[in-house]
Backbone as JSON Lines, residues from 0, in Angstrom:
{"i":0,"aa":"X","n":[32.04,63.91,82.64],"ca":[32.37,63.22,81.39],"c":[33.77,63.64,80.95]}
{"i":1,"aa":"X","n":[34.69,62.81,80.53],"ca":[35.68,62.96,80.25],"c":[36.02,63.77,78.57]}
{"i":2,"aa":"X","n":[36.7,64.68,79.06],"ca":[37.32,65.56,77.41],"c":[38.05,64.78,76.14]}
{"i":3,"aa":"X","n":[37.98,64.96,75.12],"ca":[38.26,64.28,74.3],"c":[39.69,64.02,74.27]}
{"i":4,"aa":"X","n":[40.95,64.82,74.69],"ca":[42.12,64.59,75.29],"c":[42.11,63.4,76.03]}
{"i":5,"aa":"X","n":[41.57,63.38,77.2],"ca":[41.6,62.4,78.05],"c":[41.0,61.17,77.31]}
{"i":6,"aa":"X","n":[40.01,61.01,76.62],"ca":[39.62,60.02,75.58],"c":[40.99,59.08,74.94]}
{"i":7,"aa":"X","n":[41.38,59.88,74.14],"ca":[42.22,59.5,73.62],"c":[43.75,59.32,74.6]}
{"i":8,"aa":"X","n":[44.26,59.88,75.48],"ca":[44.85,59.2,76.65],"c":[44.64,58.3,77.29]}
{"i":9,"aa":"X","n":[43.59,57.55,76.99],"ca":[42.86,56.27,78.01],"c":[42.7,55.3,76.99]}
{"i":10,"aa":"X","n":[43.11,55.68,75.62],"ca":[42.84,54.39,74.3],"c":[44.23,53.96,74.47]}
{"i":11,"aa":"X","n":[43.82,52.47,74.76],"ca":[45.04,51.48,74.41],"c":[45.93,51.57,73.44]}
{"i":12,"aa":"X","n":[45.89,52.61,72.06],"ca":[46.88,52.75,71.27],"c":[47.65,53.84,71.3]}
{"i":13,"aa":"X","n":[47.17,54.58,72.03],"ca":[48.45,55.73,72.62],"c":[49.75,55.13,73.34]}
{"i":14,"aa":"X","n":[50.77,55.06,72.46],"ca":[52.25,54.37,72.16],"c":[52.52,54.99,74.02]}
{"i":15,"aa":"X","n":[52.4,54.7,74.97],"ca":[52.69,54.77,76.43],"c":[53.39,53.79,76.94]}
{"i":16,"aa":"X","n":[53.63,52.62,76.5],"ca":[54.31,51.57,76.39],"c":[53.26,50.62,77.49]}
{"i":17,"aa":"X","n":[52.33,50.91,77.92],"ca":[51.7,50.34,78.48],"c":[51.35,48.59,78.37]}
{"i":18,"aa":"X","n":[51.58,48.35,77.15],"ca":[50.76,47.25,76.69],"c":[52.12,46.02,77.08]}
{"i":19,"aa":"X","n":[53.1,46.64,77.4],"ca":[54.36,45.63,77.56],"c":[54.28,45.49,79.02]}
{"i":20,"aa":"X","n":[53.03,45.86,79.91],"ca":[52.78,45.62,81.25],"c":[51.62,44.93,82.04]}
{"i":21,"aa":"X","n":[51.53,43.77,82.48],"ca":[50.73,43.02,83.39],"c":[49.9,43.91,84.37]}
{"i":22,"aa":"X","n":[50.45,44.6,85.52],"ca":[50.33,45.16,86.47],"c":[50.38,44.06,87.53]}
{"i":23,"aa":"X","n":[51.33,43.3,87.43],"ca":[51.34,41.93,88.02],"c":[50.33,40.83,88.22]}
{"i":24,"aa":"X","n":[49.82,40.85,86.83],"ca":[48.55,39.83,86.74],"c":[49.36,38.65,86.26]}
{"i":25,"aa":"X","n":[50.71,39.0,85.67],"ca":[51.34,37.23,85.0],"c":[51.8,37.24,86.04]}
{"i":26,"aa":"X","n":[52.43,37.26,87.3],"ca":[52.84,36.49,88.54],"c":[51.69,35.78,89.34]}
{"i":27,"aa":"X","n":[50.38,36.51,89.13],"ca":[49.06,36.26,89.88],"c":[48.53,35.19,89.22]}
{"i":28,"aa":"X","n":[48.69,34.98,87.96],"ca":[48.12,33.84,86.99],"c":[49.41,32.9,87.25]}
{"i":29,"aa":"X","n":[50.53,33.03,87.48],"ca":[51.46,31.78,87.55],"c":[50.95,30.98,88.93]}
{"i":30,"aa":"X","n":[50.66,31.88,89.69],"ca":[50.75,31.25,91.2],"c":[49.53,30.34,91.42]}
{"i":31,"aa":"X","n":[48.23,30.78,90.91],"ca":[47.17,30.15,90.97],"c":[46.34,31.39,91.34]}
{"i":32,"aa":"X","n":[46.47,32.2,91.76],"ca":[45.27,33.08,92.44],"c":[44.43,33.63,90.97]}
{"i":33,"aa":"X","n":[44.77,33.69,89.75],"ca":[43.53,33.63,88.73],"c":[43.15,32.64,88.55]}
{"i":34,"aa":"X","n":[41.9,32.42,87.98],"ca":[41.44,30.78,87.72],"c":[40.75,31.07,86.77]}
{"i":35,"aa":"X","n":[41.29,30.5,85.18],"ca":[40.21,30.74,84.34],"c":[38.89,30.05,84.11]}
{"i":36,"aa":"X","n":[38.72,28.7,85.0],"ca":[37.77,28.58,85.78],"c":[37.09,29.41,86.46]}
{"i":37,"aa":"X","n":[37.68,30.2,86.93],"ca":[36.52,31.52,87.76],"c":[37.19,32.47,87.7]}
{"i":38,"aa":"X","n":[36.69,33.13,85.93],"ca":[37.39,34.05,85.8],"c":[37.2,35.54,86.71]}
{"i":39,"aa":"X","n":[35.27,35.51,86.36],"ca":[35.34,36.62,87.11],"c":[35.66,37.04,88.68]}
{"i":40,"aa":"X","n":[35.09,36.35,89.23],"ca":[35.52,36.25,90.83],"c":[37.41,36.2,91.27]}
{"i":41,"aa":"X","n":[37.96,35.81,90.19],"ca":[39.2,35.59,90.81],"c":[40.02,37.12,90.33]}
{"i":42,"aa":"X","n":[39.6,37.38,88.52],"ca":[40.26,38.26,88.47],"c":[39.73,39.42,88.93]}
{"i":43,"aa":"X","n":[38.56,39.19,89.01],"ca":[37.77,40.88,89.8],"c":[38.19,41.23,91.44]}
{"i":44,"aa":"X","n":[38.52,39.92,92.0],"ca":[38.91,40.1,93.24],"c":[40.73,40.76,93.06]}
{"i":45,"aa":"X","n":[41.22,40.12,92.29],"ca":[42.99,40.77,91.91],"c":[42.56,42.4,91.59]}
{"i":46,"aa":"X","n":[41.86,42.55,90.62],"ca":[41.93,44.34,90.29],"c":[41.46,45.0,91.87]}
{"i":47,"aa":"X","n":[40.41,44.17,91.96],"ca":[39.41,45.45,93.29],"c":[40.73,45.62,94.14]}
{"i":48,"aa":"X","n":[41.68,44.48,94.53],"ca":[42.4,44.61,95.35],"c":[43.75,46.03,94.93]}
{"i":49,"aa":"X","n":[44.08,45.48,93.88],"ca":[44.87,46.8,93.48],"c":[44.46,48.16,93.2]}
{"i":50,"aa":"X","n":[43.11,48.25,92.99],"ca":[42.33,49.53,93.2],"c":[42.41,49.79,94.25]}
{"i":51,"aa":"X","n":[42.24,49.65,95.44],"ca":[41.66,49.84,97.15],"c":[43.19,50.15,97.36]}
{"i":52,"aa":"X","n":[44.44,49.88,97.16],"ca":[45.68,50.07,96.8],"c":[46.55,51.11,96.49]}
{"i":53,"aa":"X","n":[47.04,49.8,95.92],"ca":[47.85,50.76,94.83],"c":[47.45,52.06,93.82]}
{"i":54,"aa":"X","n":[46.0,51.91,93.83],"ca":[44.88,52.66,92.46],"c":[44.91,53.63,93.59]}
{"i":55,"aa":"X","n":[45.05,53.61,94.77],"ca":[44.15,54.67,95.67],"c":[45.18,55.87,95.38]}
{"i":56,"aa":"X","n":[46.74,55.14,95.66],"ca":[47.86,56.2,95.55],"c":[48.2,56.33,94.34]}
{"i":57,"aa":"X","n":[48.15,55.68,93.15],"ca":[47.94,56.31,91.67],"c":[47.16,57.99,91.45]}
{"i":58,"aa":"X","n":[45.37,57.55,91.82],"ca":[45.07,58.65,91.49],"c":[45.26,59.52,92.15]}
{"i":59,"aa":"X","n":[45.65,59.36,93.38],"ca":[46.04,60.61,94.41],"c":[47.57,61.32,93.65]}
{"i":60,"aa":"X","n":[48.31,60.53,93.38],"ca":[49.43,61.25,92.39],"c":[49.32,61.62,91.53]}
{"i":61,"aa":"X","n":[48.3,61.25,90.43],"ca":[48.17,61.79,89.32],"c":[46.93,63.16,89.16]}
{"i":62,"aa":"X","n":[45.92,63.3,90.41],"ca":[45.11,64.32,90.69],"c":[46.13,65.59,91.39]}
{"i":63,"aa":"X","n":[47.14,65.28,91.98],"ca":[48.17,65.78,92.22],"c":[48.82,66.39,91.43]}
{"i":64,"aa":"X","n":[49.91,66.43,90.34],"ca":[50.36,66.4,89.48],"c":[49.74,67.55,88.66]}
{"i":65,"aa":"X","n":[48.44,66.98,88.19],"ca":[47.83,67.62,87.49],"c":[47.18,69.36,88.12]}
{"i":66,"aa":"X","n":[47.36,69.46,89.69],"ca":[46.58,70.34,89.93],"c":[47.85,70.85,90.37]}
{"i":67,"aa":"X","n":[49.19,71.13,89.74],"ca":[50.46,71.53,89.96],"c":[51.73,71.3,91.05]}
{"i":68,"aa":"X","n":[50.96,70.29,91.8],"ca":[52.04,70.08,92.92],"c":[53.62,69.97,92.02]}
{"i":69,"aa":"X","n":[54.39,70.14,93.0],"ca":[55.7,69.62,92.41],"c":[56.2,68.24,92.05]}
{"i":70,"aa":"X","n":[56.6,68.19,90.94],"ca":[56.81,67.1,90.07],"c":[58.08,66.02,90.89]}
{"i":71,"aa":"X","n":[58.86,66.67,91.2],"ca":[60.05,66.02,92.01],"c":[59.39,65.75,93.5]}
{"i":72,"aa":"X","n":[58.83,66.5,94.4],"ca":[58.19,66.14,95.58],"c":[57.42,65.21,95.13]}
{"i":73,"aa":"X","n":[55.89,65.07,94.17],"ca":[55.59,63.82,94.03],"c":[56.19,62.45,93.8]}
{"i":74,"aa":"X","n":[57.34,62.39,92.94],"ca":[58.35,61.31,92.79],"c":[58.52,60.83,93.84]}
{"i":75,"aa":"X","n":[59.35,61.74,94.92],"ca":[59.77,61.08,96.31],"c":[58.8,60.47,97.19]}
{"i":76,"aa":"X","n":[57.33,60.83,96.78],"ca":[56.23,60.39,97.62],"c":[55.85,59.09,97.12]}
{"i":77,"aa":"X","n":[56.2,58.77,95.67],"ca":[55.88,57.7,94.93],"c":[56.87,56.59,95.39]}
{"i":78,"aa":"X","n":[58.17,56.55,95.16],"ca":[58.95,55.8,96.06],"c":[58.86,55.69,97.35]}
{"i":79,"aa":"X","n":[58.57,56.71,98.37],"ca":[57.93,55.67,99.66],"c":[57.13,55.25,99.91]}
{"i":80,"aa":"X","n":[56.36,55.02,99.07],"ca":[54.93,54.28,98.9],"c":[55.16,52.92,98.22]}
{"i":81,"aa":"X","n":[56.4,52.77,97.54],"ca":[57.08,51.39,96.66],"c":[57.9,50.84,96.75]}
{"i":82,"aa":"X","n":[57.82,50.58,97.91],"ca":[59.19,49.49,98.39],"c":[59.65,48.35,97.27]}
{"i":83,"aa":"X","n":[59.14,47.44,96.54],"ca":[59.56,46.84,95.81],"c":[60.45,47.79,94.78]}
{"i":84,"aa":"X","n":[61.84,47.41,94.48],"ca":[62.65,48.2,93.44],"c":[62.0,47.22,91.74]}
{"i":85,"aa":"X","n":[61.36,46.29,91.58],"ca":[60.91,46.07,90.84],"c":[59.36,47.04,90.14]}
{"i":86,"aa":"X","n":[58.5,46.97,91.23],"ca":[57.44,47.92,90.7],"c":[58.2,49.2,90.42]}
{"i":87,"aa":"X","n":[59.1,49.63,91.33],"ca":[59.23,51.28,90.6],"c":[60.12,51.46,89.21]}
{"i":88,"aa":"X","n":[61.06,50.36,89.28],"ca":[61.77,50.66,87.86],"c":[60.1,50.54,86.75]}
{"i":89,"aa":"X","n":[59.43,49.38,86.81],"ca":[58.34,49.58,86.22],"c":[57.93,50.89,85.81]}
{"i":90,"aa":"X","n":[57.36,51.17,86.85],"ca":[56.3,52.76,86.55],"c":[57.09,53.79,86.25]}
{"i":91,"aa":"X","n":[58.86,53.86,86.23],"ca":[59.51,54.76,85.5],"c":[59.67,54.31,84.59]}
{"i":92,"aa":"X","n":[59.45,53.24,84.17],"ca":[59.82,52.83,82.44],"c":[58.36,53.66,81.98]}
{"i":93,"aa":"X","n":[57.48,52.96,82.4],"ca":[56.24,53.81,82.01],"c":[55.76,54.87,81.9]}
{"i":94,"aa":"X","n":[56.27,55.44,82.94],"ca":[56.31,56.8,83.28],"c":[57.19,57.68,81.51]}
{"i":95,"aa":"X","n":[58.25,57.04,81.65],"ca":[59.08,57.91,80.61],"c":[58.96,57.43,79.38]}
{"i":96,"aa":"X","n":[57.77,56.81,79.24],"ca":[57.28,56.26,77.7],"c":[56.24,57.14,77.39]}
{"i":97,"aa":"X","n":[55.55,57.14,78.38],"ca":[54.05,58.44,78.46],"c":[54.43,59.88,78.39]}
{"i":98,"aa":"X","n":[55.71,60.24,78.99],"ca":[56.41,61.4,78.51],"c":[56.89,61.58,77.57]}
{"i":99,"aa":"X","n":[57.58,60.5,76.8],"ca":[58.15,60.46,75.21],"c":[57.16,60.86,74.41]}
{"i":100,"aa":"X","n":[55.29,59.9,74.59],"ca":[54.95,59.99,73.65],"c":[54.18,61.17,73.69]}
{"i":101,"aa":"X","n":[53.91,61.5,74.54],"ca":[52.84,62.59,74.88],"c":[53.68,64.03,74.64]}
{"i":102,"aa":"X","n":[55.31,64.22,74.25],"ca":[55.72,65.28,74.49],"c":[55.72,65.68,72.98]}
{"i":103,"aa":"X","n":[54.94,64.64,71.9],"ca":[54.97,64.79,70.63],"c":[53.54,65.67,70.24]}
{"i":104,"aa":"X","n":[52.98,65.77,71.25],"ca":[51.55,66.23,71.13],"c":[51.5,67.73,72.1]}
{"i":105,"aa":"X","n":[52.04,67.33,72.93],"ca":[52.39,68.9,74.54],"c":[53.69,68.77,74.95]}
{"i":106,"aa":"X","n":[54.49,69.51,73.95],"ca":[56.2,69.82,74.08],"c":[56.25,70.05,75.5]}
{"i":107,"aa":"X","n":[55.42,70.82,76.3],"ca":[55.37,71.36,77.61],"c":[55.95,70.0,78.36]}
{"i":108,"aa":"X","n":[55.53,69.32,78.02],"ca":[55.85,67.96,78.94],"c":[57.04,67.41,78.92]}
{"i":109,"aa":"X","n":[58.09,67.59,77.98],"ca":[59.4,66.66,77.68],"c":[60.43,67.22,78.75]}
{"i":110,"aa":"X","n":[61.05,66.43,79.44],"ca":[61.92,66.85,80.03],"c":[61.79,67.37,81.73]}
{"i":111,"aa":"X","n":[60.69,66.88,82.25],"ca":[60.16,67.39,83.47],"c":[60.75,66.22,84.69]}
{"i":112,"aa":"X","n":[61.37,66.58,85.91],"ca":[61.8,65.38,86.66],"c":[61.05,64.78,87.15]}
{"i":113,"aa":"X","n":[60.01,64.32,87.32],"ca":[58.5,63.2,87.78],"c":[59.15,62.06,86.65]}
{"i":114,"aa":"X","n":[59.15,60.95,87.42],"ca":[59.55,60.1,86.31],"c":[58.3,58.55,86.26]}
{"i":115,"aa":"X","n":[57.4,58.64,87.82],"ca":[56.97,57.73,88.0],"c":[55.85,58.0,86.96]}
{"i":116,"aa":"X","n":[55.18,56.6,86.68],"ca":[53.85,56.98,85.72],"c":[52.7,57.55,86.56]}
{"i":117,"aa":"X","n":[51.8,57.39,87.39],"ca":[51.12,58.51,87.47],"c":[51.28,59.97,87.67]}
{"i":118,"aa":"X","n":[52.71,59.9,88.02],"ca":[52.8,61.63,88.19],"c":[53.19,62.41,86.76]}
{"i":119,"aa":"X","n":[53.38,61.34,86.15],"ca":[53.3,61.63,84.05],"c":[51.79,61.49,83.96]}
{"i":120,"aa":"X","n":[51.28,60.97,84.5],"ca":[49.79,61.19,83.9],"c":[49.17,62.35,84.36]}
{"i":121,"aa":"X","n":[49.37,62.61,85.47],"ca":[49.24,64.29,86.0],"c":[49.26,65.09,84.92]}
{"i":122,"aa":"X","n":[50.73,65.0,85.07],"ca":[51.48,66.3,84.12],"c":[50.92,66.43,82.61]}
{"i":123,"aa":"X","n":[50.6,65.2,81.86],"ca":[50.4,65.19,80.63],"c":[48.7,65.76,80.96]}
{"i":124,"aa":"X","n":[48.32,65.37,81.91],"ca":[46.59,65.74,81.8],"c":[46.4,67.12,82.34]}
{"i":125,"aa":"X","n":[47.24,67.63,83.0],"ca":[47.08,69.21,83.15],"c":[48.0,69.74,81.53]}
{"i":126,"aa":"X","n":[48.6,69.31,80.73],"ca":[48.95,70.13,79.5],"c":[48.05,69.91,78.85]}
{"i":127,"aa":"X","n":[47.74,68.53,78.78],"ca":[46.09,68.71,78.27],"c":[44.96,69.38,78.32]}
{"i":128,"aa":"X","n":[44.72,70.49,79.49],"ca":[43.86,71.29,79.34],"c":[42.58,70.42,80.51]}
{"i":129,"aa":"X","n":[43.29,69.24,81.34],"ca":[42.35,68.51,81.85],"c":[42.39,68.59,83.22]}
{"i":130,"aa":"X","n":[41.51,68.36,83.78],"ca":[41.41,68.59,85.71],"c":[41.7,67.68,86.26]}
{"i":131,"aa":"X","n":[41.86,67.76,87.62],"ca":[42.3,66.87,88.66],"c":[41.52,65.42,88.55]}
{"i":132,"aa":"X","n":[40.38,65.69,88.05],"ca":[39.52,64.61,88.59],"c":[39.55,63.61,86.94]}
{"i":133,"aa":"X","n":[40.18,64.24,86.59],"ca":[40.28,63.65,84.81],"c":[41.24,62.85,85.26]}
{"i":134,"aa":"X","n":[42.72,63.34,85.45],"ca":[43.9,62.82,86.04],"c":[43.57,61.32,86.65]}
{"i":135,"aa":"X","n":[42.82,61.87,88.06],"ca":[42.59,60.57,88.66],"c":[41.91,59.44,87.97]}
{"i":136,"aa":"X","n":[40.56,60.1,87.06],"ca":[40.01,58.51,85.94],"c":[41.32,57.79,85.08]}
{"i":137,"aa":"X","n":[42.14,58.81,84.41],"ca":[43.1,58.25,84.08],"c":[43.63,56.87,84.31]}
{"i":138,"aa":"X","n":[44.51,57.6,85.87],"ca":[45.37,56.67,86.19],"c":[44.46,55.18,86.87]}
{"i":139,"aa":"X","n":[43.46,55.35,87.14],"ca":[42.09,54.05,87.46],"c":[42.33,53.4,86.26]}
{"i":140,"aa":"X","n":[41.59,53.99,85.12],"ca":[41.8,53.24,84.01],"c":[42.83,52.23,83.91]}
{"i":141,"aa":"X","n":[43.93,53.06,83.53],"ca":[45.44,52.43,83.38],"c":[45.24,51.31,83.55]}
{"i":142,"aa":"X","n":[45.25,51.52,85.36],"ca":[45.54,50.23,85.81],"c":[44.35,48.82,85.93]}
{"i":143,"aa":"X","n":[43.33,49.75,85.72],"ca":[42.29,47.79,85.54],"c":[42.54,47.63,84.06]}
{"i":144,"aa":"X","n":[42.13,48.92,82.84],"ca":[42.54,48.29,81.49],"c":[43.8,47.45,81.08]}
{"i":145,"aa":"X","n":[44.62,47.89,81.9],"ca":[46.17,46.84,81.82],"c":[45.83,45.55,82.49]}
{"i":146,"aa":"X","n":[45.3,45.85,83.3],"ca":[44.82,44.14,83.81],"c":[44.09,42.93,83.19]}
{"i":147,"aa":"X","n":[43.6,43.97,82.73],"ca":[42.17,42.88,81.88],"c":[42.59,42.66,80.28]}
{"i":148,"aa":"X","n":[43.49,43.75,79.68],"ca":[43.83,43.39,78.86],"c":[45.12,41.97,78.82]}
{"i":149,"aa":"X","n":[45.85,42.04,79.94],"ca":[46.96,41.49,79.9],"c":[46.28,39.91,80.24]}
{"i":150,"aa":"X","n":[45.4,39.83,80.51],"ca":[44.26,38.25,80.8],"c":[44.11,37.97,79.94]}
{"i":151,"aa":"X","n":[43.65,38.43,78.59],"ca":[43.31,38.01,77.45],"c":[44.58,37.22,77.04]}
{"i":152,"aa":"X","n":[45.6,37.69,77.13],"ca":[46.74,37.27,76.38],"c":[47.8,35.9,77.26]}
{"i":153,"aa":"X","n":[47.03,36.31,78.35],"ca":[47.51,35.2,79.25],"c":[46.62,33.82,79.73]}
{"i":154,"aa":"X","n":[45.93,33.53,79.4],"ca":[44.57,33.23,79.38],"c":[43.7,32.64,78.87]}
{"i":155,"aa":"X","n":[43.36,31.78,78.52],"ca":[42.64,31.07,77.38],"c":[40.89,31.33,77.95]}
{"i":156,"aa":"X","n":[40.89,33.13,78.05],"ca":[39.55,33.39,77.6],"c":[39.1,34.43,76.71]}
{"i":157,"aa":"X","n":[37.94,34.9,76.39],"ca":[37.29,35.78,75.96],"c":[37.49,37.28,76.1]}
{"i":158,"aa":"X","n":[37.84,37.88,75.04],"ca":[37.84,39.49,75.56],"c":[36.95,40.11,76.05]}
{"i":159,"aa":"X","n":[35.71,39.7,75.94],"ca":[34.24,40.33,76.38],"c":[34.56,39.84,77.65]}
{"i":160,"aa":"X","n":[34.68,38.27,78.07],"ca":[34.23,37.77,79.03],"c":[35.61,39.04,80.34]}
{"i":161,"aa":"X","n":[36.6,39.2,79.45],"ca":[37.57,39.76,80.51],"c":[37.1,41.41,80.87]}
{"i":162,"aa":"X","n":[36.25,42.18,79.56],"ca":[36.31,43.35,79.78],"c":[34.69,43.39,80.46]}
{"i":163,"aa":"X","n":[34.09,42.39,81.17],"ca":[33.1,42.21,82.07],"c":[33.37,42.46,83.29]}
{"i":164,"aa":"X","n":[34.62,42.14,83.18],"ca":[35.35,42.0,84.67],"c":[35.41,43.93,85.1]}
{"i":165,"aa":"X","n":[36.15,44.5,83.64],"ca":[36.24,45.98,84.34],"c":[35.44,46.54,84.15]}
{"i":166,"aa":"X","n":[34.3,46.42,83.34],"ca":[32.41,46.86,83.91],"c":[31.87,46.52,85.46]}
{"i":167,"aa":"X","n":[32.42,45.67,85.59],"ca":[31.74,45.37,86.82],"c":[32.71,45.88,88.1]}
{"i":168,"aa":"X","n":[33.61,46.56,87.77],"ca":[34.64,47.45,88.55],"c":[33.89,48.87,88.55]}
{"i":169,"aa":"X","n":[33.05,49.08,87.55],"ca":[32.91,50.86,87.43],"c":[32.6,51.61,88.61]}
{"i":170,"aa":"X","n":[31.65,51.05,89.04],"ca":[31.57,51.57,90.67],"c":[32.64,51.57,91.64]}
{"i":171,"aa":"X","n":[33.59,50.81,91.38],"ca":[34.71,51.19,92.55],"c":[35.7,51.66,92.11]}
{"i":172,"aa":"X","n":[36.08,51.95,90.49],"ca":[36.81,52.58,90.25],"c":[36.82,53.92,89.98]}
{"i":173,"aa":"X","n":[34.83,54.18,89.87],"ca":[35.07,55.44,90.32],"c":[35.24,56.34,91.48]}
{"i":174,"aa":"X","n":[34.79,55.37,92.7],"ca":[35.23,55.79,93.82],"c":[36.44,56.11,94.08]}
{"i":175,"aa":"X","n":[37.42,55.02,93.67],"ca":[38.6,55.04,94.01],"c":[39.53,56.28,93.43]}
{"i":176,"aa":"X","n":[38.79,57.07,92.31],"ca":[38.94,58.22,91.36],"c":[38.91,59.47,92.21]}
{"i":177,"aa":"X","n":[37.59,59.33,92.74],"ca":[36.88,60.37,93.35],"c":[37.22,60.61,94.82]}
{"i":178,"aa":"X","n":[38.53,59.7,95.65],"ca":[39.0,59.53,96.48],"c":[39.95,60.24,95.84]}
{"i":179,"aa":"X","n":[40.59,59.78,95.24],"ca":[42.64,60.5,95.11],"c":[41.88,61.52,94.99]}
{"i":180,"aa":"X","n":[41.43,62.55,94.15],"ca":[41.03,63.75,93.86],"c":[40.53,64.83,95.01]}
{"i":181,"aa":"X","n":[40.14,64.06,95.97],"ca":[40.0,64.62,97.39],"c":[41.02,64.98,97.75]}
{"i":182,"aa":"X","n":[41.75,63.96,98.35],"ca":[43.08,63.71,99.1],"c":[44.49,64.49,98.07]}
{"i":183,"aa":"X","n":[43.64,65.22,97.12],"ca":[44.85,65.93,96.47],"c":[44.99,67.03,96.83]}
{"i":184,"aa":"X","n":[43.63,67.53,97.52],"ca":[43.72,68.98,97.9],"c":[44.09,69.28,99.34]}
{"i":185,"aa":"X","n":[44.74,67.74,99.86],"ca":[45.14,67.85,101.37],"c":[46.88,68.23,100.96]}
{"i":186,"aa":"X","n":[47.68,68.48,102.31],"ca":[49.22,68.48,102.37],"c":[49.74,67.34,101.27]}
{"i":187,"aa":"X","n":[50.39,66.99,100.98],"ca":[51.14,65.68,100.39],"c":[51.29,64.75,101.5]}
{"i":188,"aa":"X","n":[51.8,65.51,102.77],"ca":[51.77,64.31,103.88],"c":[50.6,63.23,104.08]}
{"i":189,"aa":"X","n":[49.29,64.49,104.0],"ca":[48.18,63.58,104.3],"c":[47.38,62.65,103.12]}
{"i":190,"aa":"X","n":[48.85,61.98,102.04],"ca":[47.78,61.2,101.04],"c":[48.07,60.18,101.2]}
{"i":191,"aa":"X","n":[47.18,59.19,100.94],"ca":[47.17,57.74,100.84],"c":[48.41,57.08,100.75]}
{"i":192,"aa":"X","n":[48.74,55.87,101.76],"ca":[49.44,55.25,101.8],"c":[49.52,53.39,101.94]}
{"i":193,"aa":"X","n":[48.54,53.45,101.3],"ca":[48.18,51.85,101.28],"c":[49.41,50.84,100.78]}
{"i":194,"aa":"X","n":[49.01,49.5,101.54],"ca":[50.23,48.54,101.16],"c":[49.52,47.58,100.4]}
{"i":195,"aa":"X","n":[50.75,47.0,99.61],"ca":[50.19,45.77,98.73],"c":[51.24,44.54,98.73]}
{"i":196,"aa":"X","n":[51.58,43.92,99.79],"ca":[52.48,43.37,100.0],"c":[52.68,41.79,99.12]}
{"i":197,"aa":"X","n":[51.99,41.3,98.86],"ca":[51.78,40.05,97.91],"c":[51.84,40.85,96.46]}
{"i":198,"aa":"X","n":[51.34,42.01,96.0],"ca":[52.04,42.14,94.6],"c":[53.47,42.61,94.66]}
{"i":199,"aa":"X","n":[53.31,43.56,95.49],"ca":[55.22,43.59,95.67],"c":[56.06,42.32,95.46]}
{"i":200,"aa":"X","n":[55.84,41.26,96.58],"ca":[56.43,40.39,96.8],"c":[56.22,39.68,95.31]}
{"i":201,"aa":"X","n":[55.72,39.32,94.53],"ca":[55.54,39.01,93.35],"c":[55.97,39.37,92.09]}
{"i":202,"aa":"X","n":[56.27,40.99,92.48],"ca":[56.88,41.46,91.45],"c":[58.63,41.41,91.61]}
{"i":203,"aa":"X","n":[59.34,41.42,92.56],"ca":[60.32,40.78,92.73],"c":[60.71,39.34,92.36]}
{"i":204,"aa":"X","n":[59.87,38.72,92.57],"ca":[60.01,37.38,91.76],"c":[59.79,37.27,90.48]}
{"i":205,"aa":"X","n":[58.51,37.85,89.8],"ca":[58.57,37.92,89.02],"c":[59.46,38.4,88.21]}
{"i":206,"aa":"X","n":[60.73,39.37,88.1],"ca":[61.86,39.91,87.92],"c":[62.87,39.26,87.51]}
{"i":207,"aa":"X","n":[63.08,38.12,88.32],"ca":[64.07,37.57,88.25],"c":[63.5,36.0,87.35]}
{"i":208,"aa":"X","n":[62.46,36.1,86.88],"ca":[62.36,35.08,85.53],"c":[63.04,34.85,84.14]}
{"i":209,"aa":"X","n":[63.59,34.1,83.77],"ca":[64.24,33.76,82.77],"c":[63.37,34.29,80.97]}
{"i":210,"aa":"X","n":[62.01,33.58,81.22],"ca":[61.26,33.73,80.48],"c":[59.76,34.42,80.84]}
{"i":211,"aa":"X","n":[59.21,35.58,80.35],"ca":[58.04,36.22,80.76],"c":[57.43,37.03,78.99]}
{"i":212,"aa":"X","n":[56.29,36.92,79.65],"ca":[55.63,37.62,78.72],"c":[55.24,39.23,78.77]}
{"i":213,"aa":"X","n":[55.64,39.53,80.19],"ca":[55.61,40.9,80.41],"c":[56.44,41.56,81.27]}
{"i":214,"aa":"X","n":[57.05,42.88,81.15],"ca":[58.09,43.21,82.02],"c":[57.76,43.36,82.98]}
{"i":215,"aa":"X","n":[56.4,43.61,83.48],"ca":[55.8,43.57,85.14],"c":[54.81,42.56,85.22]}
């Protein structure tokens, strides 16, 4: 069960700047692959996919992080894992919003070179007083609650009907939790390196839009 720190690190109103991020669900909804016709199947199939992912090497960085690896070695592991220069300016914007706000609560945190966001979620969840395996629910969270929230707003459906979608994730997002948290106690060499080549490719395009509703 998660500590009341981590509680409140996982509420959507902790100023993280999070909420100004898709996780590339508005490129996925431009293209056709959401259908609010089929909401759940289309968007549950977009998260599971970025869980099995991108989520895998999130919580592996942020179970990382938190159980002291080095903050600058994780960075460099985070960029070769992100070939798109669009996703990573992302997760350092994010990254250094979650450090802004969180350094108002654990001074310990301001000023540390990890700039990507899960390896800020590390860091902020070990000043928190929180474990590896906290870290990793974290950064899971993050990323389906950013998803499902960013549907609502893109979307002409239901908030229930969207936050069905990340109930019916719980089982694989806690796997996908309970995976990085493993693979944290291996070398750094030996962590997850999964590809996501259609959100990459998406988020580059998406980039170069005139008009958007979200910076990723």
């Amino acid at each position: 069960m998660l500590a009341p720190p981590a509680l409140l690190l996982a509420d959507g109103r902790f100023p993280g700047g999070g909420h100004a991020h898709s996780g590339g669900l508005e490129a996925a909804v431009a293209d056709g692959s959401i259908d609010p016709g089929r909401l759940f199947p289309t968007l549950q199939a977009f998260v599971a996919g970025r869980l099995a992912t991108t989520g895998a090497i999130d919580a592996w960085l942020a179970a990382s992080a938190c159980g002291g690896a080095d903050e600058s070695e994780l960075d460099a592991e985070a960029d070769a894992r992100c070939p798109s220069p669009a996703l990573r300016l992302a997760s350092r914007r994010l990254g250094r919003g979650l450090r802004r706000a969180a350094a108002r609560s654990f001074p310990v945190v301001a000023g540390g070179p990890g700039e990507h966001h899960p390896v800020v979620v590390g860091v902020v969840a070990r000043a928190a007083g929180l474990e590896p395996d906290d870290a990793a629910q974290l950064a899971v969270h993050h990323l389906v609650a950013g998803a499902v929230s960013a549907a609502v707003r893109l979307l002409p459906v239901d908030a229930a009907d969207a936050m069905a979608v990340a109930m019916g994730l719980s089982a694989l997002s806690a796997e996908v939790a309970a995976a990085g948290c493993a693979a944290a106690a291996r070398p750094l060499c030996e962590g997850p390196a999964w590809s996501a080549p259609l959100v990459e490719l998406r988020a580059e395009l998406h980039a170069r839009w005139e008009v958007r509703l979200f910076a990723s």
